[in-house]
N, CA, C and O atoms as a Maestro MAE file, in Angstrom:
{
 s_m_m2io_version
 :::
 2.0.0
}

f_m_ct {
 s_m_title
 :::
 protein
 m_atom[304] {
  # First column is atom index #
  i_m_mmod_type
  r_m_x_coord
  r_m_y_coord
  r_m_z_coord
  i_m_residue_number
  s_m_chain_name
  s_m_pdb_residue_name
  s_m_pdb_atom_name
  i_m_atomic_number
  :::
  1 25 29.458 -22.414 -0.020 1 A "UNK " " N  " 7
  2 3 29.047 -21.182 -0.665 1 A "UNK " " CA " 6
  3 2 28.484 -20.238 0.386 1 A "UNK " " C  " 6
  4 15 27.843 -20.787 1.283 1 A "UNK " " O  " 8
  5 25 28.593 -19.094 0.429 2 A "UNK " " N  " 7
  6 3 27.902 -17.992 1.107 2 A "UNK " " CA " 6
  7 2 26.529 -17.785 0.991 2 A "UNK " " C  " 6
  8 15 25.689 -18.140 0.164 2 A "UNK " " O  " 8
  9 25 26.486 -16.864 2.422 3 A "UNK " " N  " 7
  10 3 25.159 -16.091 2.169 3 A "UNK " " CA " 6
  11 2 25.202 -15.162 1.255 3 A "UNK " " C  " 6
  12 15 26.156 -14.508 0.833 3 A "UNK " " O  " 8
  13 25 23.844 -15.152 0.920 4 A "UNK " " N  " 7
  14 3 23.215 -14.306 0.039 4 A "UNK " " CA " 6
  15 2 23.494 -12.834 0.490 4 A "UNK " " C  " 6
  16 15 23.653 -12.700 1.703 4 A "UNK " " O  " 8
  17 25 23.588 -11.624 -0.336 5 A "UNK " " N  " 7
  18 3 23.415 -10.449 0.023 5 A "UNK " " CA " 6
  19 2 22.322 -9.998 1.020 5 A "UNK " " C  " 6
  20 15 22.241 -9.513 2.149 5 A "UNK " " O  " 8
  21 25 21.525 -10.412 0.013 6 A "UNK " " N  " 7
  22 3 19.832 -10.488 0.791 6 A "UNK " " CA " 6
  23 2 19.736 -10.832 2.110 6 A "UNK " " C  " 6
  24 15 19.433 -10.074 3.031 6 A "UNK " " O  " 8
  25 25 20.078 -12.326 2.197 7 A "UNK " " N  " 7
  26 3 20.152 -12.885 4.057 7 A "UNK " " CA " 6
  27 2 20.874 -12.329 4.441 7 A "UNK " " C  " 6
  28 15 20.369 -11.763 5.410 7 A "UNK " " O  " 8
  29 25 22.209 -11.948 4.310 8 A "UNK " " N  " 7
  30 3 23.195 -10.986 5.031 8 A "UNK " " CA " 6
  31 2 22.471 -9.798 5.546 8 A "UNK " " C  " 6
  32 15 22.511 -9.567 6.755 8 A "UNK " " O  " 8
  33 25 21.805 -9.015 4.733 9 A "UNK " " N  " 7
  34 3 21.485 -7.987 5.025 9 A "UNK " " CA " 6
  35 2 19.685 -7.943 6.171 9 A "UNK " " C  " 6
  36 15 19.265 -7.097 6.961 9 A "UNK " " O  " 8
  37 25 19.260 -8.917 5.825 10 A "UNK " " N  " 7
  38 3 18.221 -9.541 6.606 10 A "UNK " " CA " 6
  39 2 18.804 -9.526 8.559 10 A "UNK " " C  " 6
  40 15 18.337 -8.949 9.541 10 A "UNK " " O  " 8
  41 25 19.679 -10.213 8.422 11 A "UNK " " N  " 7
  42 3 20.829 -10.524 9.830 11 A "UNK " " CA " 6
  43 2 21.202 -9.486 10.402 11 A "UNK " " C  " 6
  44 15 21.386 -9.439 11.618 11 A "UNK " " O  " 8
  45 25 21.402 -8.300 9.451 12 A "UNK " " N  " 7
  46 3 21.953 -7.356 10.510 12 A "UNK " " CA " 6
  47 2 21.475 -6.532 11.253 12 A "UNK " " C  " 6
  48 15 20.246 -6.482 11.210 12 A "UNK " " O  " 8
  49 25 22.036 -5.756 12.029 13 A "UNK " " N  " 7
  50 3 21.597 -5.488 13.060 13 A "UNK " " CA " 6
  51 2 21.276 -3.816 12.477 13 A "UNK " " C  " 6
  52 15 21.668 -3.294 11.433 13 A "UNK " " O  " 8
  53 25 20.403 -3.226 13.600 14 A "UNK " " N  " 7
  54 3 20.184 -2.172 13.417 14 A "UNK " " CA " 6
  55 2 19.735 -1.285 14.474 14 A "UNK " " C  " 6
  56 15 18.633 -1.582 14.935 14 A "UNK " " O  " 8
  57 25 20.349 -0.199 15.008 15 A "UNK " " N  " 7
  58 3 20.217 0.524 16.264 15 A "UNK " " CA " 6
  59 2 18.946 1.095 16.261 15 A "UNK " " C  " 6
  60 15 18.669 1.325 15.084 15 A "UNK " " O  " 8
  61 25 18.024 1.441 17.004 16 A "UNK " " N  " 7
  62 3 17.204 2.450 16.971 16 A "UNK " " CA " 6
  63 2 16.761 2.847 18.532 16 A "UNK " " C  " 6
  64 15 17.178 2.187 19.484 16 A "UNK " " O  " 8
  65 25 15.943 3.902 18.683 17 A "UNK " " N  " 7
  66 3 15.985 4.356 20.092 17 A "UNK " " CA " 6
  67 2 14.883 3.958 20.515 17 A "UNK " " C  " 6
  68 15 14.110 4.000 19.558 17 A "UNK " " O  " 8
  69 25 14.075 3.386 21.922 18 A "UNK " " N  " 7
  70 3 12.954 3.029 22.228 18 A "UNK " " CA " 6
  71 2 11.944 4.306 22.300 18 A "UNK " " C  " 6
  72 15 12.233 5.211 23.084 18 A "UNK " " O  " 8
  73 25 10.501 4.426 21.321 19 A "UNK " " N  " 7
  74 3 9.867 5.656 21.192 19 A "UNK " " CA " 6
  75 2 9.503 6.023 22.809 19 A "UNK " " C  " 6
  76 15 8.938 7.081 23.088 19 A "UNK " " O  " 8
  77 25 9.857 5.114 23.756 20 A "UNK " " N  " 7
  78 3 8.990 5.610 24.827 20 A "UNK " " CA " 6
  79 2 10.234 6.598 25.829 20 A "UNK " " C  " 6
  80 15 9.947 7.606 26.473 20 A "UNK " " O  " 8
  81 25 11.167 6.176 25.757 21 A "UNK " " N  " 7
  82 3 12.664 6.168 27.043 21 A "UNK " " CA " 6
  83 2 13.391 6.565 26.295 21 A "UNK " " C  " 6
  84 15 13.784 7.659 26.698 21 A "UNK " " O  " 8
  85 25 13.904 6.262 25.231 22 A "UNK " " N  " 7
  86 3 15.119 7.115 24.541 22 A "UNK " " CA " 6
  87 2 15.905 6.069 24.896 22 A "UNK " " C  " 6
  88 15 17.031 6.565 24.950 22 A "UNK " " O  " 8
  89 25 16.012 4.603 25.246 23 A "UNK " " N  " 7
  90 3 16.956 2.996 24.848 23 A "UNK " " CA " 6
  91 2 17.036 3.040 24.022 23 A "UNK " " C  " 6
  92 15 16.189 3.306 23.169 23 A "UNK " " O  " 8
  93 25 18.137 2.786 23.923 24 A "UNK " " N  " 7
  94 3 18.947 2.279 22.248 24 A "UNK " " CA " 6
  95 2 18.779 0.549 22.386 24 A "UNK " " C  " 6
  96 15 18.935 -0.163 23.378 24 A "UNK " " O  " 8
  97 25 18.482 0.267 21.283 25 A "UNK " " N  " 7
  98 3 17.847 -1.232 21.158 25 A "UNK " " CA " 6
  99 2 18.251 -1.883 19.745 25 A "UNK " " C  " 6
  100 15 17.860 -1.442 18.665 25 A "UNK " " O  " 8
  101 25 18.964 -2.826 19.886 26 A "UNK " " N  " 7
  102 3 19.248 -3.658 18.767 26 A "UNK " " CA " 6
  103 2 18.613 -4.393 18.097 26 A "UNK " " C  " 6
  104 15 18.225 -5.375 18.729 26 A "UNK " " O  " 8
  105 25 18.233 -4.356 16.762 27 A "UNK " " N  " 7
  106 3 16.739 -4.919 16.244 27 A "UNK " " CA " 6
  107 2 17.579 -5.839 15.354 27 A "UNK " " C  " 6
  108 15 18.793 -5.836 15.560 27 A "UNK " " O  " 8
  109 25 17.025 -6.727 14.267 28 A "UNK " " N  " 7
  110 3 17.404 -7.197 12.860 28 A "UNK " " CA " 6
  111 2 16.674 -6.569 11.989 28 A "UNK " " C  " 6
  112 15 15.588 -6.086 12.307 28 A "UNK " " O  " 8
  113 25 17.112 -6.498 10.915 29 A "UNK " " N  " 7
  114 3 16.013 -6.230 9.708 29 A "UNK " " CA " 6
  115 2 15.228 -7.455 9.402 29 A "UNK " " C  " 6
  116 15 14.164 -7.255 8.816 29 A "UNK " " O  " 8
  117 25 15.478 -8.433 9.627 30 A "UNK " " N  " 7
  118 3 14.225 -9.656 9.792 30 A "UNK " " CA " 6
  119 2 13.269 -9.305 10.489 30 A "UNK " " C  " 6
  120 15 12.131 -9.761 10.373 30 A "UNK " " O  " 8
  121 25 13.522 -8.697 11.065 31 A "UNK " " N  " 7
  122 3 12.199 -8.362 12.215 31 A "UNK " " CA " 6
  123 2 11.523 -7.359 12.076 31 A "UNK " " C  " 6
  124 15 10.481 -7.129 12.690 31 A "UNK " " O  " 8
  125 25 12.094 -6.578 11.168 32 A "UNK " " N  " 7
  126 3 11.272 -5.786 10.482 32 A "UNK " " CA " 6
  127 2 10.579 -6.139 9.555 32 A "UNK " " C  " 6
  128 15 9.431 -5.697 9.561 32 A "UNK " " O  " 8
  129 25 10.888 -6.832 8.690 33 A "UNK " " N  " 7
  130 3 10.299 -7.593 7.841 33 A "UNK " " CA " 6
  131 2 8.937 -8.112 8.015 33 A "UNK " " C  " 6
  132 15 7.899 -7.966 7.369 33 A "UNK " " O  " 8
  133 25 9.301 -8.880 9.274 34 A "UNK " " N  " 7
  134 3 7.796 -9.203 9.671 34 A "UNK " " CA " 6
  135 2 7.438 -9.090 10.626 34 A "UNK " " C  " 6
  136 15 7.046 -10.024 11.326 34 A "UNK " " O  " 8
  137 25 7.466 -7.677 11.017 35 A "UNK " " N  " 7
  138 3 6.922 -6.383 11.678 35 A "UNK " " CA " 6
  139 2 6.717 -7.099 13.186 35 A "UNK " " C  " 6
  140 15 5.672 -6.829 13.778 35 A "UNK " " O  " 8
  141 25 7.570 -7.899 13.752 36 A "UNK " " N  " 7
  142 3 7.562 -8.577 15.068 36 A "UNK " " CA " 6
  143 2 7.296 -7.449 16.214 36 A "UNK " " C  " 6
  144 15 7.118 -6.374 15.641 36 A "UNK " " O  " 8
  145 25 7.244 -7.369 17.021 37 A "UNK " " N  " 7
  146 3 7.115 -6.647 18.067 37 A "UNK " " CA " 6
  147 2 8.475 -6.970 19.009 37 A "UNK " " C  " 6
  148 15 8.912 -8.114 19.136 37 A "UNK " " O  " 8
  149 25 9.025 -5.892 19.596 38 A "UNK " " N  " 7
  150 3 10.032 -6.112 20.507 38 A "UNK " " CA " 6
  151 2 9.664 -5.571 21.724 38 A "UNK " " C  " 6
  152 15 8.621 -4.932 21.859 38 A "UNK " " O  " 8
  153 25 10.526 -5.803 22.707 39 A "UNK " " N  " 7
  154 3 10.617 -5.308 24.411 39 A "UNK " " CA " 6
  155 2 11.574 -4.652 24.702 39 A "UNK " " C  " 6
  156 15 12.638 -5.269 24.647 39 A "UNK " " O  " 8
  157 25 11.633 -3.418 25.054 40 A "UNK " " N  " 7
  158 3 12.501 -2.618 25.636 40 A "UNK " " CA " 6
  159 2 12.863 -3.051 26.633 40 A "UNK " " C  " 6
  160 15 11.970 -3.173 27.472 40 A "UNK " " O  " 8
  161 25 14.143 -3.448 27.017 41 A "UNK " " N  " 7
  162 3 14.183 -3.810 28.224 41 A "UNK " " CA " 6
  163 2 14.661 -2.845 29.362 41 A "UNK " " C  " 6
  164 15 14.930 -3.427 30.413 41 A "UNK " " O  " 8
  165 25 14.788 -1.763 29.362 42 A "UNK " " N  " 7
  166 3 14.632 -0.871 30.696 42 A "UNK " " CA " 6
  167 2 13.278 -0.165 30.393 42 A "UNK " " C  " 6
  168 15 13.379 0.829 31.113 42 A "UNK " " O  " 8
  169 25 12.289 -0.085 29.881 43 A "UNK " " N  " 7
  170 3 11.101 0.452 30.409 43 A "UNK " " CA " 6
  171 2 9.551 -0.372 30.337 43 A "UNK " " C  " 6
  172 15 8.428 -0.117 30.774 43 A "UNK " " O  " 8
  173 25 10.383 -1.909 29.239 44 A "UNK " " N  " 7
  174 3 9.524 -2.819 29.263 44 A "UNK " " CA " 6
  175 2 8.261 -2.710 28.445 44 A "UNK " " C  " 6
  176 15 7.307 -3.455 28.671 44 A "UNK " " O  " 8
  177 25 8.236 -1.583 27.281 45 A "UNK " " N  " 7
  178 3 7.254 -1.083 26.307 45 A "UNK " " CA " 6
  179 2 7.320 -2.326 25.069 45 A "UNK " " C  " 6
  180 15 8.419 -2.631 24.607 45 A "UNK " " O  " 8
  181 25 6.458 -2.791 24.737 46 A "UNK " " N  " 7
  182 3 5.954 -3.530 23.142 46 A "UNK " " CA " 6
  183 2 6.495 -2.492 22.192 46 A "UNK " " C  " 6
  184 15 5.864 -1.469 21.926 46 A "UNK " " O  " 8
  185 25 7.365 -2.702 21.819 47 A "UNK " " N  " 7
  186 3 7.329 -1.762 20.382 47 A "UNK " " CA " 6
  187 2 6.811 -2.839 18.884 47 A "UNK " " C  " 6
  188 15 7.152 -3.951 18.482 47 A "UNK " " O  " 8
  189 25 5.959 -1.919 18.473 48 A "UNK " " N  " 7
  190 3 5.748 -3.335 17.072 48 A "UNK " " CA " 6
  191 2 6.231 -2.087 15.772 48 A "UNK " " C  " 6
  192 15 5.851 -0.973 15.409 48 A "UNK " " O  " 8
  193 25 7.168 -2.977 15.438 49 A "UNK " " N  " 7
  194 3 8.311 -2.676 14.611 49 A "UNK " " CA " 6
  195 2 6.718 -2.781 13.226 49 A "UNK " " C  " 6
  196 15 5.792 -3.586 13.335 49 A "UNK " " O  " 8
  197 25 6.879 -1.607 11.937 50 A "UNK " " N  " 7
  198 3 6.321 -2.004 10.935 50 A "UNK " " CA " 6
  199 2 7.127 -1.306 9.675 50 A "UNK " " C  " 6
  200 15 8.013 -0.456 9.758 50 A "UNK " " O  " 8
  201 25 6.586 -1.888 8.517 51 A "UNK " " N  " 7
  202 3 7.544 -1.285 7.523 51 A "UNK " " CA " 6
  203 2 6.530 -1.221 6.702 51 A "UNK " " C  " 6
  204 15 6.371 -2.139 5.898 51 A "UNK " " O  " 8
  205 25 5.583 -0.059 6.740 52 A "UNK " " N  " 7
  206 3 4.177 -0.052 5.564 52 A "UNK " " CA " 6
  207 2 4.677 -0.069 3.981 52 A "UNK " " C  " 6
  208 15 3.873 -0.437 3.125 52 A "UNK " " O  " 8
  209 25 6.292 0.418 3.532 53 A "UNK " " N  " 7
  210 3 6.368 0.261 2.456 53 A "UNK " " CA " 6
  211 2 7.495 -0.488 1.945 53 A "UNK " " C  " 6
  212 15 8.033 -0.346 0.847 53 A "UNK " " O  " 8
  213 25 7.832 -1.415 2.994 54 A "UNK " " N  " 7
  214 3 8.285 -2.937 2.648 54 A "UNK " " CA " 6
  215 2 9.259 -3.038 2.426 54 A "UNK " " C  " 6
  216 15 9.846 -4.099 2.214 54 A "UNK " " O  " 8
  217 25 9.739 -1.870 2.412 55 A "UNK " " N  " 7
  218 3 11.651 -0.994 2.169 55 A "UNK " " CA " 6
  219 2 12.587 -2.494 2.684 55 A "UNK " " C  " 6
  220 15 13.323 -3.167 1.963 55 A "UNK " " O  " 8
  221 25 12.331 -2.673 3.851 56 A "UNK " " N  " 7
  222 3 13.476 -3.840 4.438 56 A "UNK " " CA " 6
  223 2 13.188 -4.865 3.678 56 A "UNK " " C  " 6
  224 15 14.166 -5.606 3.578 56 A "UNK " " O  " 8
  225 25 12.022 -5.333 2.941 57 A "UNK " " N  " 7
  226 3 11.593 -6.935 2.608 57 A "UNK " " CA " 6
  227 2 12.560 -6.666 0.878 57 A "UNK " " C  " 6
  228 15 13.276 -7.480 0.296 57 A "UNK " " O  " 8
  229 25 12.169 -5.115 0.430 58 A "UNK " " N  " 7
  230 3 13.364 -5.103 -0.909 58 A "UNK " " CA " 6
  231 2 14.686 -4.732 -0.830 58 A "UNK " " C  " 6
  232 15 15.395 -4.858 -1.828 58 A "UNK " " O  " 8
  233 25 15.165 -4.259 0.278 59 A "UNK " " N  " 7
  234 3 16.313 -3.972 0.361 59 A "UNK " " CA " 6
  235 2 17.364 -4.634 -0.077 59 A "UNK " " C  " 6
  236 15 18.355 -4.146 -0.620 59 A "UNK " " O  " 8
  237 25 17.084 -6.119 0.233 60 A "UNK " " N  " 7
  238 3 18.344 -6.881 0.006 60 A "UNK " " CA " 6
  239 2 18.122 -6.994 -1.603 60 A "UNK " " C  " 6
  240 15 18.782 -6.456 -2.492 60 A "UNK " " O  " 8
  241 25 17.344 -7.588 -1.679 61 A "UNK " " N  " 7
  242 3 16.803 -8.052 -3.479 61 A "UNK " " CA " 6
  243 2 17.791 -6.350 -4.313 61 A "UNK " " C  " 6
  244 15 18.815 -6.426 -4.992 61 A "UNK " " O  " 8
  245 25 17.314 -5.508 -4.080 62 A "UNK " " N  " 7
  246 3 17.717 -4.303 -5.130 62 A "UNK " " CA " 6
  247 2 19.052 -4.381 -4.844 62 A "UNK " " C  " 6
  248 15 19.836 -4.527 -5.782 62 A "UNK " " O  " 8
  249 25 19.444 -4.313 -3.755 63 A "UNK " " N  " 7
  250 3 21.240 -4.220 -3.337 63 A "UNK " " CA " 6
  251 2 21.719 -5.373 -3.918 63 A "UNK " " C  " 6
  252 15 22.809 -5.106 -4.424 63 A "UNK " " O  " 8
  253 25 21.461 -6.385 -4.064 64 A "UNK " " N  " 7
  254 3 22.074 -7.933 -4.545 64 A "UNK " " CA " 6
  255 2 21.786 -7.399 -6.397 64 A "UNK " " C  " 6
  256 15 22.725 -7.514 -7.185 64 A "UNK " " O  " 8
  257 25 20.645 -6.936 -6.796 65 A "UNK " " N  " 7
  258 3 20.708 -7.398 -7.858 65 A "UNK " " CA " 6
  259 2 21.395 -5.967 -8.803 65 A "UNK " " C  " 6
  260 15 21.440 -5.995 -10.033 65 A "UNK " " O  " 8
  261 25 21.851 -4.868 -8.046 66 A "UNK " " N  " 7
  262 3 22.534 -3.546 -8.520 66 A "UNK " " CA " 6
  263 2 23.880 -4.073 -8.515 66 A "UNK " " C  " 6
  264 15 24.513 -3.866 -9.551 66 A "UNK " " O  " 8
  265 25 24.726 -4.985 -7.183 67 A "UNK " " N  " 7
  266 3 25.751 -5.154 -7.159 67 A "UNK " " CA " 6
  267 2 26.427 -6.383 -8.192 67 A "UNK " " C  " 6
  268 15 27.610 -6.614 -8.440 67 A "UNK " " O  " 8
  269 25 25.151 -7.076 -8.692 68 A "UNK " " N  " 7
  270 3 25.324 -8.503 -10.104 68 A "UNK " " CA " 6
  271 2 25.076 -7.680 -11.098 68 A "UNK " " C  " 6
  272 15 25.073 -8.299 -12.163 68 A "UNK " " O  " 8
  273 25 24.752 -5.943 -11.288 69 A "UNK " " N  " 7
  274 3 24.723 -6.097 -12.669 69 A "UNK " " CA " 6
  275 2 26.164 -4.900 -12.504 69 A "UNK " " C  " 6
  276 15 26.725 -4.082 -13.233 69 A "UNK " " O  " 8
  277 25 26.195 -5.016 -12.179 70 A "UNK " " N  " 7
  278 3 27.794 -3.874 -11.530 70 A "UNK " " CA " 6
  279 2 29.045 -4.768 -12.111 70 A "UNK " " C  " 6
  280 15 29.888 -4.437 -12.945 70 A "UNK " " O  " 8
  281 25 28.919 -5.805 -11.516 71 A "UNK " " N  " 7
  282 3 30.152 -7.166 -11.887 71 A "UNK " " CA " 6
  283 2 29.846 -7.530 -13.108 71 A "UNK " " C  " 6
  284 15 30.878 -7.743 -13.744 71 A "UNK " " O  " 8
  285 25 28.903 -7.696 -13.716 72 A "UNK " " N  " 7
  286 3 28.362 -8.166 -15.185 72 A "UNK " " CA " 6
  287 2 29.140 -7.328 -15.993 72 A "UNK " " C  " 6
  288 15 29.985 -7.733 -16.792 72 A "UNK " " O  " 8
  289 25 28.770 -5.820 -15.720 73 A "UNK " " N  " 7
  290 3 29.874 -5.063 -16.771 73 A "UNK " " CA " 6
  291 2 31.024 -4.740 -16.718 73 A "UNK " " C  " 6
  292 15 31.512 -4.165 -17.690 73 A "UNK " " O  " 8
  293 25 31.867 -5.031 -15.481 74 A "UNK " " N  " 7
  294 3 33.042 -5.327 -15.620 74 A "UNK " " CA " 6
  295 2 33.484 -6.114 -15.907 74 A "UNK " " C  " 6
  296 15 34.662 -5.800 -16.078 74 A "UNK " " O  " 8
  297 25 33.291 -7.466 -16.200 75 A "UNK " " N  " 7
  298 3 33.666 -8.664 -17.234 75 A "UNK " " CA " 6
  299 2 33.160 -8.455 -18.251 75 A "UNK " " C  " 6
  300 15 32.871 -9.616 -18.541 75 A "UNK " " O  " 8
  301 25 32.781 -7.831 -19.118 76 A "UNK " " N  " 7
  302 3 32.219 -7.640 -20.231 76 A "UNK " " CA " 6
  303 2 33.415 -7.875 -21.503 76 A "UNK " " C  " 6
  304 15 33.094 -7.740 -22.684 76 A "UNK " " O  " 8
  :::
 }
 m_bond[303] {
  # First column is bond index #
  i_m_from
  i_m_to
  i_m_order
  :::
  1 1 2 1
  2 2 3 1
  3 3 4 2
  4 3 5 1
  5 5 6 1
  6 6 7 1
  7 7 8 2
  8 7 9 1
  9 9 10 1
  10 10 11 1
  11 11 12 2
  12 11 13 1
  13 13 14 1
  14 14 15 1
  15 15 16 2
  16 15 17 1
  17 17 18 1
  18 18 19 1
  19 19 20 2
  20 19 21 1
  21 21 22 1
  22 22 23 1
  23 23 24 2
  24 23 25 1
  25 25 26 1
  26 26 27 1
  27 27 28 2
  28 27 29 1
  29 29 30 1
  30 30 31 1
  31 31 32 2
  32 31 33 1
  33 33 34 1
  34 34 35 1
  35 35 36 2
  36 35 37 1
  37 37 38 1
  38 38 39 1
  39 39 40 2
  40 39 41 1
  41 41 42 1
  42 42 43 1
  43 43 44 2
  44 43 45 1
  45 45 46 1
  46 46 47 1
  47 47 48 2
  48 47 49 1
  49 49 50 1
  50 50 51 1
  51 51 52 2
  52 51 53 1
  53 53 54 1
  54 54 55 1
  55 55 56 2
  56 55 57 1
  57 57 58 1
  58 58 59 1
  59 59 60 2
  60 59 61 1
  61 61 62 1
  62 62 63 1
  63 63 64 2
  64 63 65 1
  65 65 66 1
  66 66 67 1
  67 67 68 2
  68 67 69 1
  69 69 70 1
  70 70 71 1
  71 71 72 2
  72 71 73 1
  73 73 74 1
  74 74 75 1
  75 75 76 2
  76 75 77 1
  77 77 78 1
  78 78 79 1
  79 79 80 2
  80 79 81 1
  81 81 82 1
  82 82 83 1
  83 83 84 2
  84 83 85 1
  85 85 86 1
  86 86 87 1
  87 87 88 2
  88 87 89 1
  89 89 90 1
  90 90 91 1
  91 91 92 2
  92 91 93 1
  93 93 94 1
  94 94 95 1
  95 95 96 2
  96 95 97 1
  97 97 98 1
  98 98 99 1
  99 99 100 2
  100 99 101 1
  101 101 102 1
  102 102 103 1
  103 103 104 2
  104 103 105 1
  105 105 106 1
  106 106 107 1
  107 107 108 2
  108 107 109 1
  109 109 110 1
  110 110 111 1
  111 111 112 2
  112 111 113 1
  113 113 114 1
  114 114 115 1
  115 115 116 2
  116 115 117 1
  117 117 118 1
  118 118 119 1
  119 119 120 2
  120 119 121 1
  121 121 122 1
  122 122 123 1
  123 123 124 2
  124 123 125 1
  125 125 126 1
  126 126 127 1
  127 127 128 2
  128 127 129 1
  129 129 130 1
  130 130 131 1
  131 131 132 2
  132 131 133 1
  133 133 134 1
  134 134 135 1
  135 135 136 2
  136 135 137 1
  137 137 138 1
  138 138 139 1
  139 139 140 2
  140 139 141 1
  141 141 142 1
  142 142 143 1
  143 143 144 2
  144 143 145 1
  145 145 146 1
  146 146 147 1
  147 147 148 2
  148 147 149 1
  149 149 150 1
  150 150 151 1
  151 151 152 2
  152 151 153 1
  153 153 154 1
  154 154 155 1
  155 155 156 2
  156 155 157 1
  157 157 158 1
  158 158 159 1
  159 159 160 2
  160 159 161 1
  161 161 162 1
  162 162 163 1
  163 163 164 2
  164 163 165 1
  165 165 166 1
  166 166 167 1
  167 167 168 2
  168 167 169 1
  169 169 170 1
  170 170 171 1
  171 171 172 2
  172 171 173 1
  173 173 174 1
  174 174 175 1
  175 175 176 2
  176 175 177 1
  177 177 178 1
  178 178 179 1
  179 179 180 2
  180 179 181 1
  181 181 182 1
  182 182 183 1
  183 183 184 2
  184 183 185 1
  185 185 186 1
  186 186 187 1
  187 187 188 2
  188 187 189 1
  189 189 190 1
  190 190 191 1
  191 191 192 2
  192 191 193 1
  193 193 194 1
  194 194 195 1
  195 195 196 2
  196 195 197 1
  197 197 198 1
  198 198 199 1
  199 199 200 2
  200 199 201 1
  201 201 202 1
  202 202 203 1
  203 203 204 2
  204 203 205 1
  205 205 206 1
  206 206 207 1
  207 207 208 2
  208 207 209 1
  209 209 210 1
  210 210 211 1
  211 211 212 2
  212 211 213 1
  213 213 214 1
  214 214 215 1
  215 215 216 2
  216 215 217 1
  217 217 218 1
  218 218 219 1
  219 219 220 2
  220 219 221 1
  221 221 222 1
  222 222 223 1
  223 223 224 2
  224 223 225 1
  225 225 226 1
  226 226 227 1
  227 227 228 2
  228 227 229 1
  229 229 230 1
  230 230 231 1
  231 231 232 2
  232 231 233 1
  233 233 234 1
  234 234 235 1
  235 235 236 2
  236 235 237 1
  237 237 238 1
  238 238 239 1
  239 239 240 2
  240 239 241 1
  241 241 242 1
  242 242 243 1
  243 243 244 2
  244 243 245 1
  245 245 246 1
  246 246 247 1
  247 247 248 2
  248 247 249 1
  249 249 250 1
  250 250 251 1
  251 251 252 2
  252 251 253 1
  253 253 254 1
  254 254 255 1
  255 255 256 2
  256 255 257 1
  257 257 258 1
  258 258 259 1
  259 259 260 2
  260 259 261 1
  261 261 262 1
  262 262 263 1
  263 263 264 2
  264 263 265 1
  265 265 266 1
  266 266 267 1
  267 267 268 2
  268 267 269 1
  269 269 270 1
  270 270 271 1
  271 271 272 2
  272 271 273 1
  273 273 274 1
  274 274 275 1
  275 275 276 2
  276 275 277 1
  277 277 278 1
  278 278 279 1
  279 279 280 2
  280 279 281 1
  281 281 282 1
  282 282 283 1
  283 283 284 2
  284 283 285 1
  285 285 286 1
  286 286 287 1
  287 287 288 2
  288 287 289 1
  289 289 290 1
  290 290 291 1
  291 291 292 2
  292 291 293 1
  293 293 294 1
  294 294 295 1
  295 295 296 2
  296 295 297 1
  297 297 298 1
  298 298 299 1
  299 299 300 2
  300 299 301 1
  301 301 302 1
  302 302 303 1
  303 303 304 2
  :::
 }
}
């Protein structure tokens, strides 16, 4: 059986630019989740990743459970 929407979407990746240098840096949304801190690696800055309104921790949950009630009414 597969992953979940949720873990899928947990896994992926996500570009963003380093606030200090302007690096483009490949994060997960796991790691946003729990607001890990990363390393730029050309200027070597801590970035601590946070998500004060938890957007990444529901993301998957609302997307998984919009796309089960989506299929629900097409078998209806």
């Amino acid at each position: 059986m597969g992953e979940s929407l949720a873990t899928q979407l947990l896994h992926s990746d996500l570009e963003v630019d380093c606030p200090e240098c302007g690096y483009p840096l490949w994060i997960q949304y796991a790691e946003v989740v729990v607001q890990a801190a990363v390393l730029c690696p050309c200027c070597r800055v801590r970035i601590w990743l946070h998500d004060a309104q938890g957007s990444a921790q529901n993301a998957g949950e609302v997307i998984e459970q919009q796309i089960n009630q989506a299929l629900k009414d097409l078998f209806k």
